[in-house]
C-alpha positions as CSV (number, residue, x, y, z in Angstrom):
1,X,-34.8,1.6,5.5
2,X,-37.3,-1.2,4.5
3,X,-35.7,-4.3,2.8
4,X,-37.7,-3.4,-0.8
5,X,-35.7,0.3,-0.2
6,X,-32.7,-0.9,0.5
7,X,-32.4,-3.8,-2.5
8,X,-33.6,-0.4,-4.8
9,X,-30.6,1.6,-3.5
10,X,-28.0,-1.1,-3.9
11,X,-29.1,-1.9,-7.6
12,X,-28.9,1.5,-8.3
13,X,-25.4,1.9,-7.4
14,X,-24.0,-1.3,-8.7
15,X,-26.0,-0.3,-12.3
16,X,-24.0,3.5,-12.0
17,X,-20.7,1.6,-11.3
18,X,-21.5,-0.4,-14.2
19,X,-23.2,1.7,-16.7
20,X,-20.2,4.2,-16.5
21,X,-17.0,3.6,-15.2
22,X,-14.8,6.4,-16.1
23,X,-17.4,8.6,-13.6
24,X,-16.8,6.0,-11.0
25,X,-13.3,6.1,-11.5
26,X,-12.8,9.8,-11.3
27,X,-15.4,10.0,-8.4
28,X,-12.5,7.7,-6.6
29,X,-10.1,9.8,-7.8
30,X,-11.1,12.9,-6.4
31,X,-12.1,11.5,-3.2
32,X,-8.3,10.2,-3.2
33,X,-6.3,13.6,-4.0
34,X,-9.5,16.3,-3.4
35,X,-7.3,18.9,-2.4
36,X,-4.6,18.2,-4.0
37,X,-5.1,17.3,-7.7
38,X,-2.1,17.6,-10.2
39,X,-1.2,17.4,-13.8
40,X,-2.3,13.7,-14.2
41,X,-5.4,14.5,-12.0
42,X,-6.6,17.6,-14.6
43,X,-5.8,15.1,-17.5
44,X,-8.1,12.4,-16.4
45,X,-11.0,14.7,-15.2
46,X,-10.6,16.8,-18.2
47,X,-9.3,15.0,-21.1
48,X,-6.8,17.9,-21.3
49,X,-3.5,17.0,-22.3
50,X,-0.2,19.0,-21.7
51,X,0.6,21.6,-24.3
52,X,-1.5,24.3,-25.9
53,X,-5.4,24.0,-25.8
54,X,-7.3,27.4,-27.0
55,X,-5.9,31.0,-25.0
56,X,-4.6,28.2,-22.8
57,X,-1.6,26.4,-21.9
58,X,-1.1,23.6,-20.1
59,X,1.9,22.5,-18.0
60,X,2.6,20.0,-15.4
61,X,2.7,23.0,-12.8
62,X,-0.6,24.6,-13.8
63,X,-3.1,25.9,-16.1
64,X,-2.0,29.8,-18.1
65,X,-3.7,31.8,-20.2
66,X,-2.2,32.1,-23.2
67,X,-0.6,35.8,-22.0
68,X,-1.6,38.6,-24.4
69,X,1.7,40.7,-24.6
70,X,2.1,44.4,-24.3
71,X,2.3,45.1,-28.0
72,X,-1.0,43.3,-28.4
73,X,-2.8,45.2,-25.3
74,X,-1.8,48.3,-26.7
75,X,-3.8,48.3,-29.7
76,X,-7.0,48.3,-27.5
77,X,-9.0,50.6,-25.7
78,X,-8.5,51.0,-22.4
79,X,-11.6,48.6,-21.1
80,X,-10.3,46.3,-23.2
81,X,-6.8,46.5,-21.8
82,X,-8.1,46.1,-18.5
83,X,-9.7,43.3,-19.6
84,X,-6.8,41.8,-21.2
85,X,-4.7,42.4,-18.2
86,X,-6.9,40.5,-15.9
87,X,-7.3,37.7,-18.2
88,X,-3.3,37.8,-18.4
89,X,-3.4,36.6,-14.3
90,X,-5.8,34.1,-15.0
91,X,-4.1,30.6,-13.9
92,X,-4.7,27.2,-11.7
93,X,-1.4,26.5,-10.5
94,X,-1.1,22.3,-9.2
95,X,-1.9,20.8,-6.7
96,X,-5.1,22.8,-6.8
97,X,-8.6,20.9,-5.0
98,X,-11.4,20.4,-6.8
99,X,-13.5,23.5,-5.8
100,X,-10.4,25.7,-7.6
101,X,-10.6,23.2,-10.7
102,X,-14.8,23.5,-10.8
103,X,-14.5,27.6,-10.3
104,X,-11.0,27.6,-12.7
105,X,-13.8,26.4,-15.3
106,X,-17.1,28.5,-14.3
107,X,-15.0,31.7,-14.5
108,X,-13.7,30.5,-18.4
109,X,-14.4,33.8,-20.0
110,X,-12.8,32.6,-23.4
111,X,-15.0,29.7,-23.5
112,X,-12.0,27.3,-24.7
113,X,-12.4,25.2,-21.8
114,X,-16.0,24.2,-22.7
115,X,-18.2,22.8,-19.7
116,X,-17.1,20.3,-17.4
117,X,-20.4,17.3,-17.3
118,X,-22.8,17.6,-14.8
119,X,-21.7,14.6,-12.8
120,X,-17.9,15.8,-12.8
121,X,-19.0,19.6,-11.6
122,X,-21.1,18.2,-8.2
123,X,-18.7,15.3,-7.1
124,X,-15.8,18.5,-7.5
125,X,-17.9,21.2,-5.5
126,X,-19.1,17.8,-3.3
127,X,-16.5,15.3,-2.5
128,X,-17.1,12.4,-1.5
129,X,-15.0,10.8,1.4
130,X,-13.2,8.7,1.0
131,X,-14.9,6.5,3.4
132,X,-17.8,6.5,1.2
133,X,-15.8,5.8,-1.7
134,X,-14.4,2.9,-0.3
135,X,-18.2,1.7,1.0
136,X,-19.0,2.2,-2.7
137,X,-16.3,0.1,-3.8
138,X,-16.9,-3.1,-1.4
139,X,-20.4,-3.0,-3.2
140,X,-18.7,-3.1,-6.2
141,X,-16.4,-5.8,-5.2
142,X,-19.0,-7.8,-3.6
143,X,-21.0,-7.8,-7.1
144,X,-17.6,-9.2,-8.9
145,X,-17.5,-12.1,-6.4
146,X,-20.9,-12.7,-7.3
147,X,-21.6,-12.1,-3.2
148,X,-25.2,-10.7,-2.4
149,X,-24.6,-7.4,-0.2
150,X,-27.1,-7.7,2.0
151,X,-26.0,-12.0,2.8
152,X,-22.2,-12.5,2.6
153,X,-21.2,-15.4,3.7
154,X,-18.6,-15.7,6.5
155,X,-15.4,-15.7,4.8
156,X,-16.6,-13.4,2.1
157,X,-15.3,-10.2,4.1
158,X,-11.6,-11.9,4.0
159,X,-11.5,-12.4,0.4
160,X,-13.3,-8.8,-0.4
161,X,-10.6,-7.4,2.3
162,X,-8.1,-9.2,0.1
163,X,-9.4,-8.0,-3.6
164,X,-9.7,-4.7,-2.4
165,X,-6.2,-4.4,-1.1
166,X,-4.8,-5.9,-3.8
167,X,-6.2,-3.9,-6.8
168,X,-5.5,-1.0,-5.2
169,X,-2.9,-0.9,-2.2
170,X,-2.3,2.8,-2.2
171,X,-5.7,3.2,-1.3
172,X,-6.5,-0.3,0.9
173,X,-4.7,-1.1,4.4
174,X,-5.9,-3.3,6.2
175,X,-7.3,-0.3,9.0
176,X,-8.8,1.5,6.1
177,X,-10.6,-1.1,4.7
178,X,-12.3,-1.9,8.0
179,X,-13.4,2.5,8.2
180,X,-14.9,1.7,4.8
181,X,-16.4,-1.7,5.7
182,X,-18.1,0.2,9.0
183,X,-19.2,2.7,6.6
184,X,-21.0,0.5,3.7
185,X,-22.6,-0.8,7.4
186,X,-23.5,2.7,8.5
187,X,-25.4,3.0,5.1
188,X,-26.8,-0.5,5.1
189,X,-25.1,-1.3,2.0
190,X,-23.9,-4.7,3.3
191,X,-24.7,-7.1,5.8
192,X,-23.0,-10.8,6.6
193,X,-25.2,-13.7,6.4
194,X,-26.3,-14.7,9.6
195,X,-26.5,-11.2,11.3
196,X,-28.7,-10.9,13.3
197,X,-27.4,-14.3,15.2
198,X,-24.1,-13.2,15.0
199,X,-24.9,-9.8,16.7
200,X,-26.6,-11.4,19.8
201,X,-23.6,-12.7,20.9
């Protein structure tokens, strides 16, 4: 990648952190808990709360339909009933990962659910590592410390190490900030100042 590509792809991210961070903080989010999203984890994706919402209910253990009851089934032909039947089983029980939350909303036959956004529906059926996410964020972290990515100076990896860690500790160790360090390297998204004289040594 070309210097001109590379200071293209880095402004791009930084302006998609920036320009719309509730998708960057639910990108993080599933790359955190991907296979194993709960009750808070379906209210922040979805803006769902707890409690009735169309034929459904929501609970802190899953998603129901709102269950049609035999008195009601038995009013209807029997296509119908089958219908109503199968529609009776329909749940997403928590933890559930991402792909079962994406499909839990594809397969919405009521329509109550409405459409998860276009963003939301690839980074569920695609999940980001969380690696990546982390690479992601020490842009983002570099760009608050008003550090150019591609020229950090020598002690600015301490003191990104250090914000990193500190905003967010159950995602940061000191081990995992250096996989996500290699990583934003791996994709050329940062580079200390001095590189290429360091790296002869």
């Amino acid at each position: 990648m070309n210097d001109e590509s590379r200071k293209e792809k880095l402004q791009r991210m930084l302006a998609q952190q920036s320009d719309d961070q509730q998708a960057w903080e639910q990108r993080k989010l599933i790359a955190k808990n991907s296979t194993a999203l709960k009750i808070g984890d379906w209210i922040t994706l979805t803006g769902i709360p707890v409690g009735r919402w169309g034929k459904y209910t929501v609970r802190t253990q899953g998603v129901f339909f709102g269950e049609w009851s035999d008195q009601q089934i038995e009013y209807f032909s029997a296509d119908q009933q089958l219908k109503m039947t199968q529609e009776n089983l329909y749940r997403l029980r928590f933890p559930c990962s991402g792909r079962e939350l994406a499909a839990f909303f594809d397969n919405d036959a009521s329509g109550c659910l409405g459409d998860l956004p276009d963003h939301l529906q690839e980074v569920l059926a695609n999940p980001p590592s969380k690696d990546e996410i982390r690479a992601e964020e020490i842009l983002r972290v570099c760009n608050y410390l008003g550090y150019d990515p591609m020229n950090i100076p020598f002690a600015g990896k301490s003191r990104i190490k250090a914000k990193c860690i500190k905003d967010d500790p159950s995602f940061y160790s000191s081990s995992s900030f250096d996989d996500g360090w290699k990583e934003a390297r791996n994709q050329n998204l940062v580079m200390m100042e001095n590189h290429e004289k360091h790296a002869k040594r």
